[in-house]
Steps between C-alpha positions, in 0.01 A plus 500: 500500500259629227606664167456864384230345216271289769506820782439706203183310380379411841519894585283553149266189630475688808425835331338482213447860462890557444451331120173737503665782529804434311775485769817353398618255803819419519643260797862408554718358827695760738792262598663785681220593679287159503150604325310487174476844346169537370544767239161683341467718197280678334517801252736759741416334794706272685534314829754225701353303729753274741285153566692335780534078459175401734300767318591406151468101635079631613449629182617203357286297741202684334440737858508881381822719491360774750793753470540445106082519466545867693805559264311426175225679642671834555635454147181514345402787687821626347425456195127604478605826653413434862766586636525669891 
């Protein structure tokens, strides 16, 4: 199993534009419920993102994180006002 620090800098390696834009990440392990919790900040904005075991072992693999890229996506839409 990973630690919070590498999934967290692998997810930065993977995004670069979450240091760009100043998003705090945050990742810690779910025992109860068995999955990293990605957590992203920025200013008021905030969003959790579950990352189940064989996702968080791709993105450690270097292969993307599709539903966290779609996640971190959305909150940049957030927070540049796009919102639907």
């Amino acid at each position: 199993m990973h630690t919070p620090k590498e999934l967290c800098q692998k997810i930065i390696e993977l995004y670069p534009e979450i240091g760009q834009c100043g998003i705090n990440v945050k990742v810690n392990y779910n025992n109860a419920k068995k999955v990293w919790v990605v957590d992203l900040k920025k200013d008021n904005h905030e969003l959790q993102h579950h990352l189940e075991i064989p996702d968080a072992d791709d993105c450690m693999e270097g292969k993307q994180c599709v539903s966290l890229g779609l996640e971190i996506a959305q909150l940049k839409k957030n927070i540049q006002g796009e919102q639907f």
